[in-house]
PDB file of N, CA, C and O in Angstrom, chain B, residues numbered from 101:
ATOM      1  N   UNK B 101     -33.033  24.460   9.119  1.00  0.00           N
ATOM      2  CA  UNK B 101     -31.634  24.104   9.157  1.00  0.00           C
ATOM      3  C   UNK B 101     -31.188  23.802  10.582  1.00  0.00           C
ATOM      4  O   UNK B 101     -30.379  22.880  10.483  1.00  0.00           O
ATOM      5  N   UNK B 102     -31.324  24.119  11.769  1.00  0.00           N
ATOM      6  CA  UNK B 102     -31.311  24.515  12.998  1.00  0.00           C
ATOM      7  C   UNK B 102     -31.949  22.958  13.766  1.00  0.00           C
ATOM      8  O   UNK B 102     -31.599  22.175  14.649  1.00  0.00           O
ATOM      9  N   UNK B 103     -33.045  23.124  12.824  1.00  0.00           N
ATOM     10  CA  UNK B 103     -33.696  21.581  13.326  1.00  0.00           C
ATOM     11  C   UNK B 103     -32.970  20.303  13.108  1.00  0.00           C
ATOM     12  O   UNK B 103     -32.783  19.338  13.849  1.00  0.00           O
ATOM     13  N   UNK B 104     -32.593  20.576  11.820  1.00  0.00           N
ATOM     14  CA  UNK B 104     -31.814  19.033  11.322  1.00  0.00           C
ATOM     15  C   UNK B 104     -30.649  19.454  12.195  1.00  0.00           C
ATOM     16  O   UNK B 104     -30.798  19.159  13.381  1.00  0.00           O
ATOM     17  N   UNK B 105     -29.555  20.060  11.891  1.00  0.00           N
ATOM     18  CA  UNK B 105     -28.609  20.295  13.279  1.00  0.00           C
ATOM     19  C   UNK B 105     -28.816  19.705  14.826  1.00  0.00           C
ATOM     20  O   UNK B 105     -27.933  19.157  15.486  1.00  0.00           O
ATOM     21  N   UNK B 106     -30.049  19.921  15.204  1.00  0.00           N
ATOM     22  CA  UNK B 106     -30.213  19.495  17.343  1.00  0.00           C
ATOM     23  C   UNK B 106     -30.719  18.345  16.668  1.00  0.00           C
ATOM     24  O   UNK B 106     -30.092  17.574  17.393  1.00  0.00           O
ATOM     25  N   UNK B 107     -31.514  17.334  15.649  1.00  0.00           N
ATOM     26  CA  UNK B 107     -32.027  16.232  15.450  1.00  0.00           C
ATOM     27  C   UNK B 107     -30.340  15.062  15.026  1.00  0.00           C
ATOM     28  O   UNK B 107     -30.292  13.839  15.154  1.00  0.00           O
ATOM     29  N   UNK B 108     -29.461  15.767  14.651  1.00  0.00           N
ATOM     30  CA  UNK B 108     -27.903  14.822  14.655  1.00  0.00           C
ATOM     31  C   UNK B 108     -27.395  14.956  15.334  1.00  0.00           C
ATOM     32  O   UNK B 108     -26.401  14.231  15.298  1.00  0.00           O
ATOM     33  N   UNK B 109     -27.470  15.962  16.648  1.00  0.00           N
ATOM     34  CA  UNK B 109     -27.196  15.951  17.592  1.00  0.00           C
ATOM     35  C   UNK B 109     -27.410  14.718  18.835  1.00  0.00           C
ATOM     36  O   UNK B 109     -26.579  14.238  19.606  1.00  0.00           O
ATOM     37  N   UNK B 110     -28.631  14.486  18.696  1.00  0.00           N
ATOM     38  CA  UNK B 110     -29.451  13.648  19.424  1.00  0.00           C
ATOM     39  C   UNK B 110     -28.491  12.321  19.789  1.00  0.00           C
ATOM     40  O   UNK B 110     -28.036  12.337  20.933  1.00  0.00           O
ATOM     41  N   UNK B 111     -28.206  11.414  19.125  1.00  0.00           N
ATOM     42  CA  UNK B 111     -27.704   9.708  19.432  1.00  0.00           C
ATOM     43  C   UNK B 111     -26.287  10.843  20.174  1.00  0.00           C
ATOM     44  O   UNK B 111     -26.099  10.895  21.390  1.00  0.00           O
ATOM     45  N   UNK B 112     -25.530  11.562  19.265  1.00  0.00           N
ATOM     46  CA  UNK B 112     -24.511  11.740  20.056  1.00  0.00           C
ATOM     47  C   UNK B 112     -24.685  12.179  22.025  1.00  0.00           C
ATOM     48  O   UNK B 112     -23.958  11.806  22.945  1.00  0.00           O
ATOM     49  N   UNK B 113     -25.766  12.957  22.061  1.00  0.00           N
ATOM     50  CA  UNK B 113     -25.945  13.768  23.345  1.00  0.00           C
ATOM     51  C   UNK B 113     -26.615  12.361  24.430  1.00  0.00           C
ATOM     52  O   UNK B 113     -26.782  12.467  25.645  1.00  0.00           O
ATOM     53  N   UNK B 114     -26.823  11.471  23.843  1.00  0.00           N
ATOM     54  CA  UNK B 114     -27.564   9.961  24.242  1.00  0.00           C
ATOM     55  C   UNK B 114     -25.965   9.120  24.659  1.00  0.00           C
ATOM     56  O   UNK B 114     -25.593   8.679  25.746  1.00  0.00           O
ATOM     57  N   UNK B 115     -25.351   9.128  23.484  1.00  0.00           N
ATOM     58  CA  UNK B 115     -24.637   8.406  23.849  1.00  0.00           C
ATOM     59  C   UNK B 115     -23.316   9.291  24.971  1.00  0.00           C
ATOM     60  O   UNK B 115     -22.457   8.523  25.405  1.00  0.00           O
ATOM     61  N   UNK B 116     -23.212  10.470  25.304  1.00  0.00           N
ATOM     62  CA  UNK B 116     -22.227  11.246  25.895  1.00  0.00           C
ATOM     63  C   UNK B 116     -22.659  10.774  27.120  1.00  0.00           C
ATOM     64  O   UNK B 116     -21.820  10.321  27.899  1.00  0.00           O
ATOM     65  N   UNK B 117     -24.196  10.814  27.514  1.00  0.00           N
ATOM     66  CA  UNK B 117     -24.909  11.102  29.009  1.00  0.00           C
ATOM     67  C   UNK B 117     -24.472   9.822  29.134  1.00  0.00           C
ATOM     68  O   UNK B 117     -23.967   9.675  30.247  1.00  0.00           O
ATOM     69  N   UNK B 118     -24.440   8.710  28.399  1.00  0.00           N
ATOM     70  CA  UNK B 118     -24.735   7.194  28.449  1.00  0.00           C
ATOM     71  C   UNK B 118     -23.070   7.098  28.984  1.00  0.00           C
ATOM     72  O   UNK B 118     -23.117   7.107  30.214  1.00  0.00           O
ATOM     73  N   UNK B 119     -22.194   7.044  28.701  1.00  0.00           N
ATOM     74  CA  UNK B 119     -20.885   7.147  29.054  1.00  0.00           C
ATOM     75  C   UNK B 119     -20.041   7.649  30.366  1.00  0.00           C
ATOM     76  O   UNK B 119     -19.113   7.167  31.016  1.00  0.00           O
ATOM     77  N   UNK B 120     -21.048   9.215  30.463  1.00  0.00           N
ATOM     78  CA  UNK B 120     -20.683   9.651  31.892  1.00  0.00           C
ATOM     79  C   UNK B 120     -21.369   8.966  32.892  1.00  0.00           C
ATOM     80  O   UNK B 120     -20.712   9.098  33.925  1.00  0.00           O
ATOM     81  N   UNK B 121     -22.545   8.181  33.132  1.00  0.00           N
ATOM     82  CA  UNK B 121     -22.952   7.315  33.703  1.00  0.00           C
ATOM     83  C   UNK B 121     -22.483   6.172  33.774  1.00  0.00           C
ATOM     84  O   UNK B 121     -22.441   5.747  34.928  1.00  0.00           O
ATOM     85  N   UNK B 122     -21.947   5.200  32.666  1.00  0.00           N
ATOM     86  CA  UNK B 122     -21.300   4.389  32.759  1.00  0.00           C
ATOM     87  C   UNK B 122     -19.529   4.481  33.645  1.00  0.00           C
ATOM     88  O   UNK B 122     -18.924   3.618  34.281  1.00  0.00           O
ATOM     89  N   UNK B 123     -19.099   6.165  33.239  1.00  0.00           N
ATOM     90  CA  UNK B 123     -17.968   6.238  34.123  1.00  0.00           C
ATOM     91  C   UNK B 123     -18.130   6.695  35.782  1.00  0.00           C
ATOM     92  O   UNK B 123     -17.290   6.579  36.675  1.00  0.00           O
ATOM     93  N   UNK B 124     -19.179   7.118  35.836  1.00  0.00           N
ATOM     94  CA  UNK B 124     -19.592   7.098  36.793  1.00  0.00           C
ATOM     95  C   UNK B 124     -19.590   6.424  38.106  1.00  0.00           C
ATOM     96  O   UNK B 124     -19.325   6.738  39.266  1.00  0.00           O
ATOM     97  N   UNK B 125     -20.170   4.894  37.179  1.00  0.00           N
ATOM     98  CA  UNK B 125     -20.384   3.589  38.255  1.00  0.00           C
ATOM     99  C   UNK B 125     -18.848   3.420  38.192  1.00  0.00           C
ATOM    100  O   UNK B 125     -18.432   3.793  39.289  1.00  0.00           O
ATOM    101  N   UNK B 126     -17.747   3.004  37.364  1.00  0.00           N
ATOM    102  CA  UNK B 126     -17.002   2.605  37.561  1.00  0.00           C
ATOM    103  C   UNK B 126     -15.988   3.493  38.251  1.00  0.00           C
ATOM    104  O   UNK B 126     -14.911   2.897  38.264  1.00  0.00           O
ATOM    105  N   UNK B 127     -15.907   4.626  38.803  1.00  0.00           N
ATOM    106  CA  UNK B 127     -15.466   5.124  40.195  1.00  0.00           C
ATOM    107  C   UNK B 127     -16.067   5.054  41.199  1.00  0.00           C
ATOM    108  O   UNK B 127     -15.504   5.287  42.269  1.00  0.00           O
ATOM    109  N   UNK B 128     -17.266   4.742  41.136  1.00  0.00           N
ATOM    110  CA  UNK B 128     -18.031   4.544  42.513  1.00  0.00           C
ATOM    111  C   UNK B 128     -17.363   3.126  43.035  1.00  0.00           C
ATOM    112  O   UNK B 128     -16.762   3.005  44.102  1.00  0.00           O
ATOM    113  N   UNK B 129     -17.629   1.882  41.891  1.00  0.00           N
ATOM    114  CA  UNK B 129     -16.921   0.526  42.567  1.00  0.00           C
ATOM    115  C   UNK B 129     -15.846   0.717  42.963  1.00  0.00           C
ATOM    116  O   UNK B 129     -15.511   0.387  44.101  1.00  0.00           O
ATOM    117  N   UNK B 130     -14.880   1.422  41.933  1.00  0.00           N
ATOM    118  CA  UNK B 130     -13.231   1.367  42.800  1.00  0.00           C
ATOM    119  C   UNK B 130     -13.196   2.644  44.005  1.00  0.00           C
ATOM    120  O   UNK B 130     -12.105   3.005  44.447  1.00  0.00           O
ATOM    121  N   UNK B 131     -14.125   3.104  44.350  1.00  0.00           N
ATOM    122  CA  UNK B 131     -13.839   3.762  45.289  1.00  0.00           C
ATOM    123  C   UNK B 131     -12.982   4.703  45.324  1.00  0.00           C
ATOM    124  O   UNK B 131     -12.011   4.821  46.071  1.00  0.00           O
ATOM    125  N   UNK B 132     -13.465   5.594  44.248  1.00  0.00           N
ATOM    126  CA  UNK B 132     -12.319   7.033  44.107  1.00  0.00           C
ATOM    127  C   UNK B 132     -12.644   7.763  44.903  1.00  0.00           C
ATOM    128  O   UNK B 132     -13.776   7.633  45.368  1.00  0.00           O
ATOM    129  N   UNK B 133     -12.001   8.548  45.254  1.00  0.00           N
ATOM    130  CA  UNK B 133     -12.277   9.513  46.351  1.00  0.00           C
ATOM    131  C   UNK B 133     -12.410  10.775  45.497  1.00  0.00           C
ATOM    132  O   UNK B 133     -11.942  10.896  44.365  1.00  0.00           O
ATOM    133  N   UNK B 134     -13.387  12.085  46.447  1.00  0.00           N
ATOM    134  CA  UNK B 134     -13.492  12.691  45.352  1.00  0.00           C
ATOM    135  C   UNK B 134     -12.861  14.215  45.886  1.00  0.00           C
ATOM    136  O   UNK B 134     -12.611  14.596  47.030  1.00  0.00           O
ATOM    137  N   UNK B 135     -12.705  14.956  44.478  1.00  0.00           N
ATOM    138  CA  UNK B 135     -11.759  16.112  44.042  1.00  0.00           C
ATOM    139  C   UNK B 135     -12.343  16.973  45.476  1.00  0.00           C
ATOM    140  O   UNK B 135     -13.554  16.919  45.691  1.00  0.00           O
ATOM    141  N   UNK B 136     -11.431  17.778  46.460  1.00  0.00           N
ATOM    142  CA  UNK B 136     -12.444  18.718  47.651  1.00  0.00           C
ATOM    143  C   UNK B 136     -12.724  19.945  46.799  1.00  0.00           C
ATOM    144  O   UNK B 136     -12.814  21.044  47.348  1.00  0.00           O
ATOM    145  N   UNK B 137     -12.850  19.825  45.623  1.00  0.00           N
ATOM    146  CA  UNK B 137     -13.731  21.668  45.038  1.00  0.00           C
ATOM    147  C   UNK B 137     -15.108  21.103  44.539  1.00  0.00           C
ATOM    148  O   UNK B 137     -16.043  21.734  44.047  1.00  0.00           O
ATOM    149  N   UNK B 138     -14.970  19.374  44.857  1.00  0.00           N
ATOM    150  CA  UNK B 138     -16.667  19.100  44.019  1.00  0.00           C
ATOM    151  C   UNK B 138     -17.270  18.797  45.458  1.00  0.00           C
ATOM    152  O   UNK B 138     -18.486  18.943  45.580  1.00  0.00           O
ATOM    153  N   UNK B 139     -16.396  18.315  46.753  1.00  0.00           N
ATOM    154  CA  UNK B 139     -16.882  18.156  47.884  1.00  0.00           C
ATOM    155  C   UNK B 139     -17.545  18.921  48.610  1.00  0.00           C
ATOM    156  O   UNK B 139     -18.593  18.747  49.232  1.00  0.00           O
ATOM    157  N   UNK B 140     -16.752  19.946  48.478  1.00  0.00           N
ATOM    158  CA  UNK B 140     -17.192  21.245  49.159  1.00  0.00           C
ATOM    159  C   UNK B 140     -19.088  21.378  49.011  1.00  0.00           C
ATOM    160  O   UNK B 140     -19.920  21.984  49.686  1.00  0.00           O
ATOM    161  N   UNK B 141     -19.199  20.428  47.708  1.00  0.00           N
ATOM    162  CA  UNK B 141     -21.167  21.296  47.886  1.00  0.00           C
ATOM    163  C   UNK B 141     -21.841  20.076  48.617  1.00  0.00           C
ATOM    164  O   UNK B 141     -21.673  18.921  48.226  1.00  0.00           O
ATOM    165  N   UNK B 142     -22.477  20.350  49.509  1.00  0.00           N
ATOM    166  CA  UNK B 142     -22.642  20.350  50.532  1.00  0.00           C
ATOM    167  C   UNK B 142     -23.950  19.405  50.880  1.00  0.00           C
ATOM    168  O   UNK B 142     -24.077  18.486  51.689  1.00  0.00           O
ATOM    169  N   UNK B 143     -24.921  20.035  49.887  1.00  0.00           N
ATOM    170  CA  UNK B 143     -26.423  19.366  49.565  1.00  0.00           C
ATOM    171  C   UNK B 143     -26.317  18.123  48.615  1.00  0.00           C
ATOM    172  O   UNK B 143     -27.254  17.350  48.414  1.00  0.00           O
ATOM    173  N   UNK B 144     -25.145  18.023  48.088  1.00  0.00           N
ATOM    174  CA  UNK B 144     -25.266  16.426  46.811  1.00  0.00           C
ATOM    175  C   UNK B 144     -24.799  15.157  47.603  1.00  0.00           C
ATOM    176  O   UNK B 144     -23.687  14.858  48.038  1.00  0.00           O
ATOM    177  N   UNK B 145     -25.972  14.523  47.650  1.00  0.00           N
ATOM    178  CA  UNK B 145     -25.340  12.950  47.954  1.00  0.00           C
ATOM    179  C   UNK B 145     -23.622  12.421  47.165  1.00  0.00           C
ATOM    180  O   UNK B 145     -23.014  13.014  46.274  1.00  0.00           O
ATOM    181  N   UNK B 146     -23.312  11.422  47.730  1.00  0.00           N
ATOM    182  CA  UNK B 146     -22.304  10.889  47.049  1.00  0.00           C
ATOM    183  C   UNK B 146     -22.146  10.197  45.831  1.00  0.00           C
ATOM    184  O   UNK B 146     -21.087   9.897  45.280  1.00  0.00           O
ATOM    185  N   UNK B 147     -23.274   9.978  45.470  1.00  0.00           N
ATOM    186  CA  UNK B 147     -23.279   9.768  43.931  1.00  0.00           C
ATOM    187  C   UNK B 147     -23.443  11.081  42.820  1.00  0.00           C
ATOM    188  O   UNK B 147     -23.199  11.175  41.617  1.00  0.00           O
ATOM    189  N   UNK B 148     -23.994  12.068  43.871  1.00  0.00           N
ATOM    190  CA  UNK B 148     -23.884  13.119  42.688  1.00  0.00           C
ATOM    191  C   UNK B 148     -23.034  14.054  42.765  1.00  0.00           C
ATOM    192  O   UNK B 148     -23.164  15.066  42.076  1.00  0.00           O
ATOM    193  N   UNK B 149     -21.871  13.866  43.731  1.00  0.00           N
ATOM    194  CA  UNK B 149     -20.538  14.576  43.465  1.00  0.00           C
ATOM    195  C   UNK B 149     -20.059  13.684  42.650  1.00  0.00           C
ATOM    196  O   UNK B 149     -19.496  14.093  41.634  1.00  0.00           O
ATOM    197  N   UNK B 150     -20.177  12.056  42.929  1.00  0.00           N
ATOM    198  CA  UNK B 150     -19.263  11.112  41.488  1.00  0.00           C
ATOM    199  C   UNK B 150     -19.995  11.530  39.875  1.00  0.00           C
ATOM    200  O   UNK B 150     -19.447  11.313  38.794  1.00  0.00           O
ATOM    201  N   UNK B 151     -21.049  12.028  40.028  1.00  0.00           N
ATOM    202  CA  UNK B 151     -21.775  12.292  38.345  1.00  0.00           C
ATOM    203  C   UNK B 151     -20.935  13.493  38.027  1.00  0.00           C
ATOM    204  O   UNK B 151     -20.338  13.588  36.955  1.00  0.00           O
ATOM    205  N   UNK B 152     -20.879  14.687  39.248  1.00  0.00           N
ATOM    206  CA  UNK B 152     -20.056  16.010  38.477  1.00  0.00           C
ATOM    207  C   UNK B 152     -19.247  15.420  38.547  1.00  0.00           C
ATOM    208  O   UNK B 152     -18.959  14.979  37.434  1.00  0.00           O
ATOM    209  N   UNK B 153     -18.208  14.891  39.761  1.00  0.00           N
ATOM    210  CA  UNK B 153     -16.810  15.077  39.113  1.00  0.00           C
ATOM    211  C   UNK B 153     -15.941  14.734  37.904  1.00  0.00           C
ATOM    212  O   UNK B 153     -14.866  15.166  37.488  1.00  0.00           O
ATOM    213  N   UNK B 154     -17.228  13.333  37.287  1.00  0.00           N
ATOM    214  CA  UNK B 154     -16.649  12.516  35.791  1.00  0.00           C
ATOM    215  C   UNK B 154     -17.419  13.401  35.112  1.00  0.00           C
ATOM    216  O   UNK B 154     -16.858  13.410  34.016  1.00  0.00           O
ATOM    217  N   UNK B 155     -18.153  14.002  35.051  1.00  0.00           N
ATOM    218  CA  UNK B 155     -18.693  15.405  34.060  1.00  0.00           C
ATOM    219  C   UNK B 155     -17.691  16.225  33.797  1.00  0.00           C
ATOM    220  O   UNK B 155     -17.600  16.718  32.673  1.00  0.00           O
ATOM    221  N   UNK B 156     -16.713  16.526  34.851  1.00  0.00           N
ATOM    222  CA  UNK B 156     -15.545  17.381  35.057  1.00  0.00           C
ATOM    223  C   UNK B 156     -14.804  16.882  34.213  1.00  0.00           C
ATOM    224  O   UNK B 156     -14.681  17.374  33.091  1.00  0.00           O
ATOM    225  N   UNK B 157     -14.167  15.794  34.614  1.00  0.00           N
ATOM    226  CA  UNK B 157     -13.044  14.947  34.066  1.00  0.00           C
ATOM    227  C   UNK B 157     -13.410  14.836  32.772  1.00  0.00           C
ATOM    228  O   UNK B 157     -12.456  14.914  31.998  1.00  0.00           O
ATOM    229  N   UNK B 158     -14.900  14.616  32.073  1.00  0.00           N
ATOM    230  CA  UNK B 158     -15.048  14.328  30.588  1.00  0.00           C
ATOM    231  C   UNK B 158     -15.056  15.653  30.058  1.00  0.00           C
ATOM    232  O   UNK B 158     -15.056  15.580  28.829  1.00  0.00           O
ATOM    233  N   UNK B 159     -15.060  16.444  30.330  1.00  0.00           N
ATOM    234  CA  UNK B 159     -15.098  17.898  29.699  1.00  0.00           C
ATOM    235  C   UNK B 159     -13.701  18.745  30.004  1.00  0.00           C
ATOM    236  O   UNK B 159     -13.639  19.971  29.920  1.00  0.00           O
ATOM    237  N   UNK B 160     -12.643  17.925  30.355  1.00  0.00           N
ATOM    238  CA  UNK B 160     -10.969  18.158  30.314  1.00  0.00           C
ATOM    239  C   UNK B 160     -10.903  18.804  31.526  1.00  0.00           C
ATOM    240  O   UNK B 160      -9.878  19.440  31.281  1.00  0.00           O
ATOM    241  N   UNK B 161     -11.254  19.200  32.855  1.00  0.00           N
ATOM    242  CA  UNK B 161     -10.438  19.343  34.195  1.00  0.00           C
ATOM    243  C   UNK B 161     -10.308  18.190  34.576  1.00  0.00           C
ATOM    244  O   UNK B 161     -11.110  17.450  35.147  1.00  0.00           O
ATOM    245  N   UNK B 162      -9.107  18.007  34.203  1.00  0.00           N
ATOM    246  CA  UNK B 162      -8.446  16.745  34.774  1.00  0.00           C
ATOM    247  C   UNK B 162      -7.894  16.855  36.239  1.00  0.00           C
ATOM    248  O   UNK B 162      -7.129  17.761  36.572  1.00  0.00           O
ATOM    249  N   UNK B 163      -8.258  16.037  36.947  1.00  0.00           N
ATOM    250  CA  UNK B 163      -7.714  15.794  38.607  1.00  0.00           C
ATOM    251  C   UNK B 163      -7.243  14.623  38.886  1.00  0.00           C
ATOM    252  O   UNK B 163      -7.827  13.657  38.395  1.00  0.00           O
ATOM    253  N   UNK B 164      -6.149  14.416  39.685  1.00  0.00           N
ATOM    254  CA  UNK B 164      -5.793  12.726  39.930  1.00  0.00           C
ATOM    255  C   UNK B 164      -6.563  11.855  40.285  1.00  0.00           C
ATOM    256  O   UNK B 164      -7.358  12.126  41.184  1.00  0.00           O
ATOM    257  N   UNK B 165      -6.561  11.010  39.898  1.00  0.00           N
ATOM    258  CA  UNK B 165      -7.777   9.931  40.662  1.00  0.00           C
ATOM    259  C   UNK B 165      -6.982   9.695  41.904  1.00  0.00           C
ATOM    260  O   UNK B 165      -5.792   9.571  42.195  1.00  0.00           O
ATOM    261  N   UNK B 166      -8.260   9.683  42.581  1.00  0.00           N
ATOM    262  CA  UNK B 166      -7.362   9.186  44.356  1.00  0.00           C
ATOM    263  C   UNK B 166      -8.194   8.032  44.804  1.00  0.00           C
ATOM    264  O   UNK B 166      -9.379   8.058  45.135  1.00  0.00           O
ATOM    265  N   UNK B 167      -7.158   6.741  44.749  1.00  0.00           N
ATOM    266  CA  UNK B 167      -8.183   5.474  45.332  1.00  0.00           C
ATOM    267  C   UNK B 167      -6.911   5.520  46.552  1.00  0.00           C
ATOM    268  O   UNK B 167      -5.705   5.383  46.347  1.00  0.00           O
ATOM    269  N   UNK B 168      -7.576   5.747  47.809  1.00  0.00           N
ATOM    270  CA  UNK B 168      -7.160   5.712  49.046  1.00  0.00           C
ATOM    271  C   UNK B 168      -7.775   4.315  49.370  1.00  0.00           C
ATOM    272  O   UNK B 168      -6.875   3.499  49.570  1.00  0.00           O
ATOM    273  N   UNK B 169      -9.201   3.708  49.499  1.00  0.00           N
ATOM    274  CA  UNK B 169      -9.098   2.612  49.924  1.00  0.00           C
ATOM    275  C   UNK B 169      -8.463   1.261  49.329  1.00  0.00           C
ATOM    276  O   UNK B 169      -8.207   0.179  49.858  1.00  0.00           O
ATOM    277  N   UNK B 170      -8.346   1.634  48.333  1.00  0.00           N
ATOM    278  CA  UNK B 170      -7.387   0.796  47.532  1.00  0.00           C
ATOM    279  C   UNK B 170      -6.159   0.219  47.760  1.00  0.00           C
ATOM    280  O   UNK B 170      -5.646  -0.891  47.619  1.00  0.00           O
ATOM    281  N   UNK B 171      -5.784   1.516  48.227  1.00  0.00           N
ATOM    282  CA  UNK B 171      -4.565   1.826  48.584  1.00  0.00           C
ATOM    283  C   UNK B 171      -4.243   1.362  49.917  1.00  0.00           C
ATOM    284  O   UNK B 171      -3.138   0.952  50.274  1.00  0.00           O
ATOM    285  N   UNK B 172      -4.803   1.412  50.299  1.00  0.00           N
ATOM    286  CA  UNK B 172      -4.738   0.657  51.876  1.00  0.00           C
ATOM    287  C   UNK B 172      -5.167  -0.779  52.165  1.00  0.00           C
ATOM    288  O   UNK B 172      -4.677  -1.487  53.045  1.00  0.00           O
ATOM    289  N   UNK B 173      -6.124  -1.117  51.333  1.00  0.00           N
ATOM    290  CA  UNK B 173      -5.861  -2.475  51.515  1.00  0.00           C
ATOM    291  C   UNK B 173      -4.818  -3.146  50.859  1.00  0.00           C
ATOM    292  O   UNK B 173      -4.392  -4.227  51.266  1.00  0.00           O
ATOM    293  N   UNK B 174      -4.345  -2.519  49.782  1.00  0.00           N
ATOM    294  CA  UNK B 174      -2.839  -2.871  49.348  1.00  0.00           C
ATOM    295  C   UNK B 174      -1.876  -3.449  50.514  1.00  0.00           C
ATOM    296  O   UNK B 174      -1.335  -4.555  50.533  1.00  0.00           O
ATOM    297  N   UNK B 175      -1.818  -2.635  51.277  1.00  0.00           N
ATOM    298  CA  UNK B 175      -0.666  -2.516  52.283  1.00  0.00           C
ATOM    299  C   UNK B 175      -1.312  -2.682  53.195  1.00  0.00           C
ATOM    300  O   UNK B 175      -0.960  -2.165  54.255  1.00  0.00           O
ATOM    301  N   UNK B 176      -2.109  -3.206  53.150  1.00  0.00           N
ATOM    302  CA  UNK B 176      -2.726  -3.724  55.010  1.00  0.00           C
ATOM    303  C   UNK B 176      -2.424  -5.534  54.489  1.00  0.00           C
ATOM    304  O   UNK B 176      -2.067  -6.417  55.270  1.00  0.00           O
ATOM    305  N   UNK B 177      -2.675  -5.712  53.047  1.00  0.00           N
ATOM    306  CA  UNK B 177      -2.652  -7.020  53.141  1.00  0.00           C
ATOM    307  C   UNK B 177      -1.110  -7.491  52.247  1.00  0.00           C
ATOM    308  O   UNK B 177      -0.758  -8.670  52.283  1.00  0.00           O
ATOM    309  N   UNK B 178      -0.532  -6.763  51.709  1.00  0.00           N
ATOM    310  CA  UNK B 178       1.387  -6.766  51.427  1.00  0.00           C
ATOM    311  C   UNK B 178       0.972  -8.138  50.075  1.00  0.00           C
ATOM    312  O   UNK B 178       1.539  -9.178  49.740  1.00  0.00           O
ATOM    313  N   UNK B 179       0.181  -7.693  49.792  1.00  0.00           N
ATOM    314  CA  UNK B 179      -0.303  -9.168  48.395  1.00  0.00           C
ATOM    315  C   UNK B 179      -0.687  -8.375  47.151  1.00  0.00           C
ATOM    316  O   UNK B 179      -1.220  -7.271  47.267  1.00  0.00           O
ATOM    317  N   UNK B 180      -0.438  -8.895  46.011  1.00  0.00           N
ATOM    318  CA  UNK B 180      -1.100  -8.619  44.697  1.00  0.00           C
ATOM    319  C   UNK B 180      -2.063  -8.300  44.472  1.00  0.00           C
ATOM    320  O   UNK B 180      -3.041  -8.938  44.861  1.00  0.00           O
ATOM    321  N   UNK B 181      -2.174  -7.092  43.693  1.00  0.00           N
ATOM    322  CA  UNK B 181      -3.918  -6.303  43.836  1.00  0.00           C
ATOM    323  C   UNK B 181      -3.411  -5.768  42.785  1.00  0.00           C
ATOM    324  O   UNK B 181      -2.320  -5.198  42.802  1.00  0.00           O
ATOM    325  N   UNK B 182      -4.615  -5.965  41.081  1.00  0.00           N
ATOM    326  CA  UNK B 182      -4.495  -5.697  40.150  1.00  0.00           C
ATOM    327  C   UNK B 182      -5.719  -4.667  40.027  1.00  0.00           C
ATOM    328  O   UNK B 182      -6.871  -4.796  40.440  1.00  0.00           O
ATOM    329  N   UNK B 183      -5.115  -3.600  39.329  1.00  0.00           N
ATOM    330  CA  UNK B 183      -6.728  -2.548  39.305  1.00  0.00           C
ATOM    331  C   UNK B 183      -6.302  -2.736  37.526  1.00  0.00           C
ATOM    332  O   UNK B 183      -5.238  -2.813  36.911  1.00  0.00           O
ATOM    333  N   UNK B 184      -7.758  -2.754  37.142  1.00  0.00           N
ATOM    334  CA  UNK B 184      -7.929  -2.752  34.979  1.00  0.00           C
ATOM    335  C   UNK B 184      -8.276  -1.447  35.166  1.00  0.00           C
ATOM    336  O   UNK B 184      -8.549  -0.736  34.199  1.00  0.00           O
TER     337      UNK B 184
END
């Protein structure tokens, strides 16, 4: 019983990992800045504070997204800048 249970598990736990990776990249391009309680560790490159912190965010600690460079080229260049 146990078996068939972790075997329907499977596509879902495929497709979860598949998602947090996919959200992943898409804070890395816009250049989110990241939460300082995932910064703080010390030994993770910058892609693998962006893997926890959307691990975070997909498992409900929600934190603001902070696009600072975004944000500044906003107002360095006083022109239309659409983020999807």
């Amino acid at each position: 019983m146990i078996k068939y249970c972790v075997l329907e598990l499977v596509p879902f736990i495929i497709s979860y990992f598949f998602f947090i990776m996919m959200w992943s990249i898409f804070f890395v391009v816009l250049g989110m800045e990241i939460d300082p309680e995932v910064n703080e560790a010390d030994r993770l490159s910058y892609y693998q504070k962006m893997l926890l912190q959307t691990f975070r965010t997909v498992i409900g600690e929600l934190a603001m997204p902070q696009y600072g460079k975004i944000l500044e080229a906003y107002e360095e260049n006083n022109s239309s800048f659409y983020v999807i």
